[in-house]
ZADO-1210 file (C-alpha; in nm, 4 decimals, padded with zeros to 6 digits):
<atoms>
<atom x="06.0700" y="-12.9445" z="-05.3901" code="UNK" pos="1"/>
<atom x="05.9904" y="-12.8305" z="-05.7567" code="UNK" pos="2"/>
<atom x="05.6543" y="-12.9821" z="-05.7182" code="UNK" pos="3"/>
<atom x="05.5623" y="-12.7586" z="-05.3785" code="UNK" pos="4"/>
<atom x="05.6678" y="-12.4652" z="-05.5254" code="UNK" pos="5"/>
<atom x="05.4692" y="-12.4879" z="-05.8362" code="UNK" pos="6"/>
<atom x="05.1779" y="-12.6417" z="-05.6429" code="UNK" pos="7"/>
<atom x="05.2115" y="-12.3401" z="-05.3880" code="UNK" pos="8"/>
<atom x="05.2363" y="-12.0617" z="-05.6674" code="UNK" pos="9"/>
<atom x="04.9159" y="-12.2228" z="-05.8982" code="UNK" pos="10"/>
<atom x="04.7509" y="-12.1703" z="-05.5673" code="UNK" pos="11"/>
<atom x="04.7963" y="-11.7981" z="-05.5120" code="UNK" pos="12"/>
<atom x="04.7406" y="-11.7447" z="-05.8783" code="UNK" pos="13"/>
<atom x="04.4175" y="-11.9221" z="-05.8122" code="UNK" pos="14"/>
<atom x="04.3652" y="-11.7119" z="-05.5687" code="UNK" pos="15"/>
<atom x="04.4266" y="-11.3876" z="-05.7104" code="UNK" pos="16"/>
<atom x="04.2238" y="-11.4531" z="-05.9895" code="UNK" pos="17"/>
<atom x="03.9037" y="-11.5365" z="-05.7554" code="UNK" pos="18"/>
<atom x="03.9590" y="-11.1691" z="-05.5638" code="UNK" pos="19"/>
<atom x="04.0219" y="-11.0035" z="-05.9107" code="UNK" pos="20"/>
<atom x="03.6615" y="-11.1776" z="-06.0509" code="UNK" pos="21"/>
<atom x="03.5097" y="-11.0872" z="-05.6983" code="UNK" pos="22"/>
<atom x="03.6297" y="-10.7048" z="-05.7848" code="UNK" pos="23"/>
<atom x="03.4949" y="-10.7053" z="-06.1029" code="UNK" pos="24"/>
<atom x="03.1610" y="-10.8707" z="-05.9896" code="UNK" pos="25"/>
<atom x="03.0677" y="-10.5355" z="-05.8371" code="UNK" pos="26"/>
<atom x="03.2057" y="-10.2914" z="-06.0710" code="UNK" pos="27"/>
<atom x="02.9772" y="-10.3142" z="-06.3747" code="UNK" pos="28"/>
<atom x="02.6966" y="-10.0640" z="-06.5399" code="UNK" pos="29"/>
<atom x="02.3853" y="-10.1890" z="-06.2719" code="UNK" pos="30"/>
<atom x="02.5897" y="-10.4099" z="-06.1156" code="UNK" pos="31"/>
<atom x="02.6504" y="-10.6330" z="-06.3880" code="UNK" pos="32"/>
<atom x="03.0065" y="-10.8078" z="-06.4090" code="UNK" pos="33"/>
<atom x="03.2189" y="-10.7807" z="-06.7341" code="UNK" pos="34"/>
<atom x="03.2428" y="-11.1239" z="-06.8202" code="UNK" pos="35"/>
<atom x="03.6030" y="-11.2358" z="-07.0461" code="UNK" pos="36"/>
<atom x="03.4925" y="-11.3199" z="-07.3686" code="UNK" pos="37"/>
<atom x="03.6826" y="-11.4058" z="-07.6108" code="UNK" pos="38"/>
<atom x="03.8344" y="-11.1770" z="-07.9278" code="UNK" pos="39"/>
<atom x="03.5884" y="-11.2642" z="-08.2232" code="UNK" pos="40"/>
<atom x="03.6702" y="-11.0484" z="-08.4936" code="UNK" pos="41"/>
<atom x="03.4252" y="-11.0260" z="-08.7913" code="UNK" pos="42"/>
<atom x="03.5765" y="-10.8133" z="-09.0150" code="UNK" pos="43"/>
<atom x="03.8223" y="-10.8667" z="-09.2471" code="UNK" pos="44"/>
<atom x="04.1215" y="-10.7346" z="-09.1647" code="UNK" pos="45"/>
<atom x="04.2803" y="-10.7135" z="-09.5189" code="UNK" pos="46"/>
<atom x="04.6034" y="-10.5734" z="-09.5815" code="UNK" pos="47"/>
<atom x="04.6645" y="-10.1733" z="-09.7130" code="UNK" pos="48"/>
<atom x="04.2474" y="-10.1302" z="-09.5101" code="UNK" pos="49"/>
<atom x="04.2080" y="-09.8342" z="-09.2919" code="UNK" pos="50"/>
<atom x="04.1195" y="-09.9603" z="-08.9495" code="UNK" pos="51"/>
<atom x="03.9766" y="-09.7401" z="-08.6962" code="UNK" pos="52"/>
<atom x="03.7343" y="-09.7348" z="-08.4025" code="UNK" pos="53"/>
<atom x="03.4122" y="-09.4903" z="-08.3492" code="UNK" pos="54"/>
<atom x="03.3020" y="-09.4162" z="-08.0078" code="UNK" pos="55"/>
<atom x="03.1200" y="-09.1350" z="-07.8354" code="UNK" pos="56"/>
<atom x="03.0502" y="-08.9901" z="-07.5003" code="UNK" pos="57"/>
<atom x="03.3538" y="-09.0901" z="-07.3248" code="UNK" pos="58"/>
<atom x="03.4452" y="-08.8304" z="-07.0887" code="UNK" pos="59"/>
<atom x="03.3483" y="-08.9956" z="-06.7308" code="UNK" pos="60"/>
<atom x="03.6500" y="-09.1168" z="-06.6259" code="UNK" pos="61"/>
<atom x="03.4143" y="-09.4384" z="-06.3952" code="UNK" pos="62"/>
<atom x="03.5636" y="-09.7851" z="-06.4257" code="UNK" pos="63"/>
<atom x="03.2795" y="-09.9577" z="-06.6728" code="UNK" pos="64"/>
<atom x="03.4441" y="-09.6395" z="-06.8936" code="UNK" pos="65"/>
<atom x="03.7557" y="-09.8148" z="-06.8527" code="UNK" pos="66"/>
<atom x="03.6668" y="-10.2143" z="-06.8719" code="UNK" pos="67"/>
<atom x="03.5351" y="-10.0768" z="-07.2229" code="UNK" pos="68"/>
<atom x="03.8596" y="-09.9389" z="-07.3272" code="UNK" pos="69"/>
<atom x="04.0269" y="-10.2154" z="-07.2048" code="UNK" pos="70"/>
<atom x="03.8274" y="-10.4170" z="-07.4566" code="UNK" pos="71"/>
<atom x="03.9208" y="-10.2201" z="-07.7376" code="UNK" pos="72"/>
<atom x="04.2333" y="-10.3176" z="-07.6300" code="UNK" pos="73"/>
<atom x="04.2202" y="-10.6706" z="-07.7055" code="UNK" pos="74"/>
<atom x="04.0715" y="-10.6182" z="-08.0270" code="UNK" pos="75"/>
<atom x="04.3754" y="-10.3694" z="-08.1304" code="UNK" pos="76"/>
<atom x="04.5592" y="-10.6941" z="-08.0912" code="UNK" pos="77"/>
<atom x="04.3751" y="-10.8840" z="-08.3365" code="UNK" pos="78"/>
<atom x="04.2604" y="-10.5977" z="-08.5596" code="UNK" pos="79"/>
<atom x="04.5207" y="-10.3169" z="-08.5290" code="UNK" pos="80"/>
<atom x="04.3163" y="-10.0083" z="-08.5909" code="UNK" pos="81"/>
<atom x="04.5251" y="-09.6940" z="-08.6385" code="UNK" pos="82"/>
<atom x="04.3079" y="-09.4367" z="-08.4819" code="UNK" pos="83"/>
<atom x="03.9937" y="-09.3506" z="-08.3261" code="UNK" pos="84"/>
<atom x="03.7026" y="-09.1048" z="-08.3759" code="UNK" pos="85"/>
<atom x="03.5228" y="-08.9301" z="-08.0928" code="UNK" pos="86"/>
<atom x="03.1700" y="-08.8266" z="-08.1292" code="UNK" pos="87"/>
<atom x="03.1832" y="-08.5399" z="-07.8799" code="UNK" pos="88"/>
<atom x="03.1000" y="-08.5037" z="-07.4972" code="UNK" pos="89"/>
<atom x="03.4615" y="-08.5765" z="-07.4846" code="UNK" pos="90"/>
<atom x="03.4643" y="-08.4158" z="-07.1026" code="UNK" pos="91"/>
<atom x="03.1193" y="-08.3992" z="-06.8796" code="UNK" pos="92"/>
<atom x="03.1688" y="-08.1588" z="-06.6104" code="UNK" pos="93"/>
<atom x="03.4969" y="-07.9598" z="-06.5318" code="UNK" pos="94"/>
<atom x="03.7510" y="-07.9695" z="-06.7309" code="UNK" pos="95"/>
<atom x="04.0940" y="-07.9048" z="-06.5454" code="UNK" pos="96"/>
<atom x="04.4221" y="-08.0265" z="-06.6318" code="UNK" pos="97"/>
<atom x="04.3744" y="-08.3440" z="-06.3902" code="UNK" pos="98"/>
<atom x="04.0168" y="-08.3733" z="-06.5953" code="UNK" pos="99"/>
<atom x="04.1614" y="-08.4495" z="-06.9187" code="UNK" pos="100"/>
<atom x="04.3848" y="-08.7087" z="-06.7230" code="UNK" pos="101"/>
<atom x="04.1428" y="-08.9133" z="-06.5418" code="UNK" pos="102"/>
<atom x="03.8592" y="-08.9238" z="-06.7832" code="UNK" pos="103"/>
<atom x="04.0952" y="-08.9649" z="-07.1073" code="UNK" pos="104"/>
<atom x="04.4707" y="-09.0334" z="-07.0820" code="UNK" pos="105"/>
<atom x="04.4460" y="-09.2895" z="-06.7845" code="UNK" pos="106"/>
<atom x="04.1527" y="-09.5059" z="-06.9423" code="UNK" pos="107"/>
<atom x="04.3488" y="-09.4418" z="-07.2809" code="UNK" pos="108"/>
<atom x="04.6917" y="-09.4552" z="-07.1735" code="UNK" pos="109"/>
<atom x="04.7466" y="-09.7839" z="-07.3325" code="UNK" pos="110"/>
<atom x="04.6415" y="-09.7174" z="-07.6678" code="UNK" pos="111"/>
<atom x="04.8113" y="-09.4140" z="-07.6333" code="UNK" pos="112"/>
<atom x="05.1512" y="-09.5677" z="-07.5698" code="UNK" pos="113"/>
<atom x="05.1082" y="-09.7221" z="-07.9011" code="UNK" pos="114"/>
<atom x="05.0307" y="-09.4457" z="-08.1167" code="UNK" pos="115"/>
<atom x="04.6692" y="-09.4775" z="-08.1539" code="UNK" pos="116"/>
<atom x="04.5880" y="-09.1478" z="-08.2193" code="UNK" pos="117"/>
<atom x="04.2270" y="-08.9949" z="-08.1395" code="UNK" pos="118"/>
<atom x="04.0471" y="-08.7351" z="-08.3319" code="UNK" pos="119"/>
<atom x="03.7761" y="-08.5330" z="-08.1279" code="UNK" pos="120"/>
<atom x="03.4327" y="-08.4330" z="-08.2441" code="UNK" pos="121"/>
<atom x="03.2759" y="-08.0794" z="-08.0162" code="UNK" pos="122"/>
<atom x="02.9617" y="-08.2387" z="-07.8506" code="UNK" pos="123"/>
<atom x="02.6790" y="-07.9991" z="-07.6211" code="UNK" pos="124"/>
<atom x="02.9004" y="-08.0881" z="-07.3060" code="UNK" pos="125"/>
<atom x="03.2379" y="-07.9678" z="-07.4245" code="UNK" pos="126"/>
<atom x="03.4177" y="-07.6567" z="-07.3565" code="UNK" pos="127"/>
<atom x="03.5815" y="-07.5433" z="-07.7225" code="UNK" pos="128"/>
<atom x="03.9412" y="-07.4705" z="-07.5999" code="UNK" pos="129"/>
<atom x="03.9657" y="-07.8700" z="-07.6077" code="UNK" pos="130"/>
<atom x="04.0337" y="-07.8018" z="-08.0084" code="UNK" pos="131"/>
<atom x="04.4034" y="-07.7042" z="-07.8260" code="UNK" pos="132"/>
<atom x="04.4191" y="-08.0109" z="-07.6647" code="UNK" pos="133"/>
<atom x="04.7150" y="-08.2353" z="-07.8260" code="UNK" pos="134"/>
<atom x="04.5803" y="-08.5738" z="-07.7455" code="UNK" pos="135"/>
<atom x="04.2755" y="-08.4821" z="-07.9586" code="UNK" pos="136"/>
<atom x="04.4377" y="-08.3787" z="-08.2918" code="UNK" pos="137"/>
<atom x="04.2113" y="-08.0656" z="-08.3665" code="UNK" pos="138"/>
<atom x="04.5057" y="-07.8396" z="-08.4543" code="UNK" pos="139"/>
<atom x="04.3221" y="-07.5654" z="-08.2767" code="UNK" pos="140"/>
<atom x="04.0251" y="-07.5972" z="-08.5019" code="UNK" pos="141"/>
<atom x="03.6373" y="-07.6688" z="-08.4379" code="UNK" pos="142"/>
<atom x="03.6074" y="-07.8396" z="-08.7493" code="UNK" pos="143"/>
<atom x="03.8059" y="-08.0123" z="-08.9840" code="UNK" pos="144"/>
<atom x="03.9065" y="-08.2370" z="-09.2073" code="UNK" pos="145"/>
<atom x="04.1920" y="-08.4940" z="-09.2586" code="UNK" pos="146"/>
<atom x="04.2392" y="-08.8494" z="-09.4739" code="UNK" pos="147"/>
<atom x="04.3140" y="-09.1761" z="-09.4331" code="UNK" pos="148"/>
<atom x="04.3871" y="-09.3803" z="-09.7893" code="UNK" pos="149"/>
<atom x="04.0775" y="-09.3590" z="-10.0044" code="UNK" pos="150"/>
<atom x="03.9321" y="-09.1925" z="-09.6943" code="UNK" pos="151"/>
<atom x="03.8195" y="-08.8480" z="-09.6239" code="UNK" pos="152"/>
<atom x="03.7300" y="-08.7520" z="-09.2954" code="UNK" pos="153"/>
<atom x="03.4677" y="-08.4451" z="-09.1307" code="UNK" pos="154"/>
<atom x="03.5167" y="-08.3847" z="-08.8220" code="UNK" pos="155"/>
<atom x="03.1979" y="-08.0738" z="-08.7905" code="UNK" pos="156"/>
<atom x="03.0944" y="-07.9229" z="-08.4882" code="UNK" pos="157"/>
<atom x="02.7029" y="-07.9740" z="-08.4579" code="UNK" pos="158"/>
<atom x="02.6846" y="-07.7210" z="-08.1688" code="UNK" pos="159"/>
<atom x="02.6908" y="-07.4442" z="-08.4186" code="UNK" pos="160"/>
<atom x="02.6235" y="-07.4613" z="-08.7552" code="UNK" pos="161"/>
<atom x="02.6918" y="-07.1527" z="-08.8719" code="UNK" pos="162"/>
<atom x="02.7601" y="-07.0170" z="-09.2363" code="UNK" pos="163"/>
<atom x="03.1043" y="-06.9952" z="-09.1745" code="UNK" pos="164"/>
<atom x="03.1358" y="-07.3831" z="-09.1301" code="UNK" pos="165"/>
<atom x="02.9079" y="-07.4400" z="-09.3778" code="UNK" pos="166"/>
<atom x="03.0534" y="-07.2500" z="-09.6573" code="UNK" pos="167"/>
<atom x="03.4016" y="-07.4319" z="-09.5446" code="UNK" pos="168"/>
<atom x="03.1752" y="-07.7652" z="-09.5723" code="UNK" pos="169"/>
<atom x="03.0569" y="-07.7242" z="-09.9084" code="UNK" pos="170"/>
<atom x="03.4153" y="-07.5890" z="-10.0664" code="UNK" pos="171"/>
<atom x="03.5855" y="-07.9140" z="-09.9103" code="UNK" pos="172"/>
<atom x="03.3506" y="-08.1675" z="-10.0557" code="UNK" pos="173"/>
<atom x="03.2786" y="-08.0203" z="-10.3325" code="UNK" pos="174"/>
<atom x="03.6779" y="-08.0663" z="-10.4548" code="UNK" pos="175"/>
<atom x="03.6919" y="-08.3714" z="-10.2432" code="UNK" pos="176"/>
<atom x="03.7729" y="-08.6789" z="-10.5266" code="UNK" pos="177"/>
<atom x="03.7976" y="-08.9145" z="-10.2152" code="UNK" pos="178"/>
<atom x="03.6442" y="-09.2925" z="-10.2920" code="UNK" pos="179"/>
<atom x="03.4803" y="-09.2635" z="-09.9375" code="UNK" pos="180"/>
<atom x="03.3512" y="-08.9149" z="-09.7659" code="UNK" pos="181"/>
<atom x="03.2919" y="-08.9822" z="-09.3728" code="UNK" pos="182"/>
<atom x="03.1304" y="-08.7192" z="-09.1430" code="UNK" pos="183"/>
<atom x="03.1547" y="-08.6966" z="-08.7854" code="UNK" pos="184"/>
<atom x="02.9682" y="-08.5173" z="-08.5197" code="UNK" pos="185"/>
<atom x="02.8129" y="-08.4917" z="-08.2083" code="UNK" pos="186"/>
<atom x="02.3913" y="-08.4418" z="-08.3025" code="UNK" pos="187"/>
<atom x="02.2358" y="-08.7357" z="-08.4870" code="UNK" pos="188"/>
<atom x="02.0128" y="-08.6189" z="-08.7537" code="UNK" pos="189"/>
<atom x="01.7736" y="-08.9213" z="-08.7244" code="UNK" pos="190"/>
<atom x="01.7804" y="-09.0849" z="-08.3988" code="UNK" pos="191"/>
<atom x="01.4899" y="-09.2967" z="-08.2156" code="UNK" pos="192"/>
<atom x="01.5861" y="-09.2094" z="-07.8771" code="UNK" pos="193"/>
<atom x="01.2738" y="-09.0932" z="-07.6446" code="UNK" pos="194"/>
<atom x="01.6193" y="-08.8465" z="-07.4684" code="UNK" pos="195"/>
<atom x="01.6280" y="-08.6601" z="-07.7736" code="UNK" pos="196"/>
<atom x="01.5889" y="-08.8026" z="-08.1316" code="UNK" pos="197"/>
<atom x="01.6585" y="-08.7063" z="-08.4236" code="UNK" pos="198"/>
<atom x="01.7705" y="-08.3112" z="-08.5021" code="UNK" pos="199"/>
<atom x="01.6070" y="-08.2354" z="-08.7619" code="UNK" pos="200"/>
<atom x="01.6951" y="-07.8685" z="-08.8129" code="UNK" pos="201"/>
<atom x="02.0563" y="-07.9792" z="-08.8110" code="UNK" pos="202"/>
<atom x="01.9864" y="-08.2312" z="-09.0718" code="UNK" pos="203"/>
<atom x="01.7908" y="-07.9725" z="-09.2817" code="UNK" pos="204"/>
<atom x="02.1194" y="-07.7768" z="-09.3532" code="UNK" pos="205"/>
<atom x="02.3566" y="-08.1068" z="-09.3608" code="UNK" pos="206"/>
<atom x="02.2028" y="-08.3322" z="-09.5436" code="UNK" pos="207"/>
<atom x="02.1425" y="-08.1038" z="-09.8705" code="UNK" pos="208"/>
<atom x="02.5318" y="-08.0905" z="-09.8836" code="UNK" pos="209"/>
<atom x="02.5804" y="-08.4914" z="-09.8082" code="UNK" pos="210"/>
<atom x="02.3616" y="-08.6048" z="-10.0963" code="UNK" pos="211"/>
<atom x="02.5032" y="-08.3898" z="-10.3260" code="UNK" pos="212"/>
<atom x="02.8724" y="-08.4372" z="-10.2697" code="UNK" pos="213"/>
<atom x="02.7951" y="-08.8071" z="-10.2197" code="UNK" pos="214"/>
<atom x="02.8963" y="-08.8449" z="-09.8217" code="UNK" pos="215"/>
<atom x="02.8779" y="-09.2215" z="-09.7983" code="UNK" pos="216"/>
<atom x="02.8530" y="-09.2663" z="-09.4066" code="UNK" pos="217"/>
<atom x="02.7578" y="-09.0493" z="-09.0853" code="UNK" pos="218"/>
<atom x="02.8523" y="-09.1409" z="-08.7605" code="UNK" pos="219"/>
<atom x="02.7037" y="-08.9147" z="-08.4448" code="UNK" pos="220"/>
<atom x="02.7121" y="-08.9695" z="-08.0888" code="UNK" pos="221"/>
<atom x="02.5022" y="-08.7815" z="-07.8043" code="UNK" pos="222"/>
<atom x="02.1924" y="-09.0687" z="-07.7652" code="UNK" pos="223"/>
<atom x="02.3895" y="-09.2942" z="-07.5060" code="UNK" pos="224"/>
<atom x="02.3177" y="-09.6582" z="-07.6782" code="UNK" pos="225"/>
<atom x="02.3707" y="-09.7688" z="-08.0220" code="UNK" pos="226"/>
<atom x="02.1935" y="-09.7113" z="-08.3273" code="UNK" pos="227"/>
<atom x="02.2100" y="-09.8284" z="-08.6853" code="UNK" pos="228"/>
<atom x="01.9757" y="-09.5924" z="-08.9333" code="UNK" pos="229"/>
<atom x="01.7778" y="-09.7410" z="-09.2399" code="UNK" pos="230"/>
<atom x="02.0005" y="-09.5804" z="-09.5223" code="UNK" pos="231"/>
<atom x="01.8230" y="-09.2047" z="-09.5451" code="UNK" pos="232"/>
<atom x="01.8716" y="-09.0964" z="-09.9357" code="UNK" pos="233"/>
<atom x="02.1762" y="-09.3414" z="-10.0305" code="UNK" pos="234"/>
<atom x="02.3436" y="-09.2656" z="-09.6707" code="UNK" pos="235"/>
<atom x="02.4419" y="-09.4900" z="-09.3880" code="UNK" pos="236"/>
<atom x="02.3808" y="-09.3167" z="-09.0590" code="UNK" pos="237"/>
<atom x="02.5148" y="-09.5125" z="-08.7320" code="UNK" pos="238"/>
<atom x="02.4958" y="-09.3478" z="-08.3446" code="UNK" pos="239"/>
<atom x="02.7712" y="-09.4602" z="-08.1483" code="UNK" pos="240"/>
<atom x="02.7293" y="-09.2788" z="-07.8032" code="UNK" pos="241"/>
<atom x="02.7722" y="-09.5000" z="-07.5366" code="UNK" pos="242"/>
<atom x="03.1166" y="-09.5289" z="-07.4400" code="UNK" pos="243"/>
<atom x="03.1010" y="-09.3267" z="-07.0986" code="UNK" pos="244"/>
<atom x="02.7276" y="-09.2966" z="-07.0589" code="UNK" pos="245"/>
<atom x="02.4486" y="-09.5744" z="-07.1233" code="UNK" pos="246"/>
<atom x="02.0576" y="-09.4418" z="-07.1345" code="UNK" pos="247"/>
<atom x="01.9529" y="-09.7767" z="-07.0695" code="UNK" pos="248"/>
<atom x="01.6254" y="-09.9290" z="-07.2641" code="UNK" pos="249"/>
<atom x="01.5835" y="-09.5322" z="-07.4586" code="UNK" pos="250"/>
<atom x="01.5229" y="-09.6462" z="-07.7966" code="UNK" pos="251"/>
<atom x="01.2311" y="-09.6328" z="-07.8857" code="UNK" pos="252"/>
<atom x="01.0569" y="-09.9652" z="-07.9704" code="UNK" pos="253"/>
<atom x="00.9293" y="-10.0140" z="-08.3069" code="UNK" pos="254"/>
<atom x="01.0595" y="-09.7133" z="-08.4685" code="UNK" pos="255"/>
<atom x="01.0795" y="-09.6622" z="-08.8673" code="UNK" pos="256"/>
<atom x="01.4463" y="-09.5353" z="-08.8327" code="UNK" pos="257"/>
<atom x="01.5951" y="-09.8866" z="-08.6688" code="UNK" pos="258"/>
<atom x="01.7919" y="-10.0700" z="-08.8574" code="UNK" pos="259"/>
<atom x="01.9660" y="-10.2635" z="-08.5774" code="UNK" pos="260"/>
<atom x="02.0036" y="-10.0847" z="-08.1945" code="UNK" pos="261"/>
<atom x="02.1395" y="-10.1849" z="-07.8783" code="UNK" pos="262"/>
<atom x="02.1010" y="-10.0030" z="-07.5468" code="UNK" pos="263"/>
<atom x="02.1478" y="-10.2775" z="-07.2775" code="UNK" pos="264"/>
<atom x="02.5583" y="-10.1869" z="-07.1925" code="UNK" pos="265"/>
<atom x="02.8024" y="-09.9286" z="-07.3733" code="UNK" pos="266"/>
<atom x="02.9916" y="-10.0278" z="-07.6992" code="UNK" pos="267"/>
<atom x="03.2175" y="-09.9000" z="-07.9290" code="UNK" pos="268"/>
<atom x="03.2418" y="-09.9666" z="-08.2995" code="UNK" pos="269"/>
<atom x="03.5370" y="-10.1083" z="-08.5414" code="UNK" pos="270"/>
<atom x="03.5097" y="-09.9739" z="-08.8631" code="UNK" pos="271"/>
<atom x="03.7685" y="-10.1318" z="-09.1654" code="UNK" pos="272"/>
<atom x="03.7580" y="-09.9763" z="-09.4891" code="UNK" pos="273"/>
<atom x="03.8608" y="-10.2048" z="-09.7563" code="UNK" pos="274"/>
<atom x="03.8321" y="-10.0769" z="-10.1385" code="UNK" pos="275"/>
<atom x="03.4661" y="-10.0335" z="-10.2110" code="UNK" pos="276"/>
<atom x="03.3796" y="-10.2205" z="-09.9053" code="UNK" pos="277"/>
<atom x="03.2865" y="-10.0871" z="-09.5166" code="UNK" pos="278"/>
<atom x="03.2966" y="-10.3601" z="-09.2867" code="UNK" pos="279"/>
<atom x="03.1595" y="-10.2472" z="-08.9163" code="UNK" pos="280"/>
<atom x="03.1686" y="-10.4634" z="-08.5782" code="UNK" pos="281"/>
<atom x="02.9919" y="-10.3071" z="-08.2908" code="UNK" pos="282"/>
<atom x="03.1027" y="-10.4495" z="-07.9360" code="UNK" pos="283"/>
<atom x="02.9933" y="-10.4602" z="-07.6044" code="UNK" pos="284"/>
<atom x="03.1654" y="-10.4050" z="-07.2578" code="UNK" pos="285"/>
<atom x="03.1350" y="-10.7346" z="-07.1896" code="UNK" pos="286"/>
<atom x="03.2916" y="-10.8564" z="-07.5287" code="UNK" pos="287"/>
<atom x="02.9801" y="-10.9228" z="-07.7261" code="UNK" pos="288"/>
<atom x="02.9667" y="-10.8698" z="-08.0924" code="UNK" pos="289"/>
<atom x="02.5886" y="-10.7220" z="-08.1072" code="UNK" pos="290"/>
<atom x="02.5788" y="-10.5982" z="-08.4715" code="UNK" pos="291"/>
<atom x="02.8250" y="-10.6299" z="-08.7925" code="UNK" pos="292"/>
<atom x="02.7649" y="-10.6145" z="-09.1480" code="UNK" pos="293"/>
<atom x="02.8891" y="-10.4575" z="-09.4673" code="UNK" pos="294"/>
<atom x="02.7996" y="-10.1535" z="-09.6427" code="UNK" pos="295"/>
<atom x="02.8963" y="-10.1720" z="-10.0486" code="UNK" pos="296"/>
<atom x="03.0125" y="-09.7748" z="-10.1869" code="UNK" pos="297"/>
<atom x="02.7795" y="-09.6633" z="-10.4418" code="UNK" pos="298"/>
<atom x="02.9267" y="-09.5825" z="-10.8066" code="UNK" pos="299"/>
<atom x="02.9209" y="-09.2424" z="-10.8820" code="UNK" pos="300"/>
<atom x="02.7205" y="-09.1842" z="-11.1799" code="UNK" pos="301"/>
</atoms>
């Protein structure tokens, strides 16, 4: 009798697990299925690191928007990142109450429900009351800053530049004494995107202030694909803006600025900050590790 009944059950799990993989054979970005892959973490996950994830252009609320979080949820089990950075476009089109709940807490809610907290970047697409939004850990402000460790963060808002936000800019870094300065937005100042590229009247006010304060690394969103920047004057520039949105096949081949870029499926990126070392692992919606490395933080002379 034992044997029937575990016989009968493999069989319906069997079963279940052929409609599930039928589901998910027609739910992915052009039709292509998520396929499992396995956790394959390449960073080093050393004790008393700050662990976080970058990721941009979320706010869809579509199911490859949620396969993606859902594998940034198996990584959190083998790399336990503490919280997340959002590169803007946070919310594309309205923005009601149920908004903020379909395209963010549902495809969140498990990270969420373990404390992950997120902290929001303003991109071109987002209304600016969302600095009162809890879940996004603005405190009611456009830009900011907070720290993690030997980590200071920037959180600016690229939409508007004005000398208010850059006189707050250059007072913060210029008493920050942080090991590592980090700046967030929405605009990437050098981008090979044929969309957009790179904004290069934004970078003419920003990048004055990063050299001299010594900013170490820049992560933007707003291109949907990933992009890793040559270093630009001793700083590391990534784009992570495909975690909603993909503009499929955008960057531009053969470009100057490329480093490494991938543009074939949304990713996010994990980002562990170890001592003088930055260890980055960009991943795909389908679980593939399409770019990784280490950046080493320049002495201070």
């Amino acid at each position: 009798m034992k044997r029937i009944t575990a016989s009968f059950v493999l069989t319906i799990l069997l079963a279940l697990s052929s409609a599930s993989a039928q589901k998910l054979s027609h739910s992915g970005t052009n039709g292509d299925a998520p396929a499992s892959a396995p956790v394959k973490l390449t960073l080093p996950n050393k004790e008393n690191s700050v662990r976080f994830v970058v990721i941009g252009d979320t706010g869809t609320g579509t199911e490859q928007q949620h396969e993606l979080a859902q594998v940034m949820l198996s990584y959190r089990q083998a790399f336990p990142f503490e919280f997340v950075l959002m590169m803007g476009d946070n919310m594309y089109g309205s923005e009601k109450t149920v908004d903020y709940k379909t395209k963010f807490e549902n495809v969140y809610k498990p990270l969420l429900d373990q404390k992950v907290k997120f902290y929001a970047a303003l991109g071109n697409h987002d209304d600016s009351n969302q600095r009162f939004y809890g879940f996004f850990n603005m405190e009611g402000q456009e830009y900011y800053r907070f720290s993690k460790g030997n980590v200071s963060f920037y959180s600016l808002n690229s939409n508007y530049m004005d000398k208010k936000q850059i006189d707050w800019l250059n007072e913060k870094l210029a008493a920050d004494t942080s090991d590592w300065k980090i700046a967030y937005f929405h605009h990437p100042p050098y981008s090979s995107g044929a969309a957009h590229g790179s904004d290069t009247k934004l970078r003419e006010v920003v990048e004055p202030m990063f050299v001299k304060y010594g900013v170490n690394v820049v992560f933007t969103g707003h291109e949907h694909f990933y992009e890793r920047i040559k270093p630009q004057h001793g700083i590391y520039y990534f784009i992570s803006g495909s975690g909603g949105k993909l503009r499929k096949g955008d960057v531009k081949e053969g470009s100057p600025l490329t480093d490494k870029a991938f543009d074939r499926d949304m990713s996010f990126m994990l980002i562990e900050v170890a001592g003088d070392q930055l260890y980055f692992q960009v991943i795909s919606r389908t679980g593939e590790t399409v770019d990784s490395g280490v950046i080493a933080r320049a002495k201070k002379k």
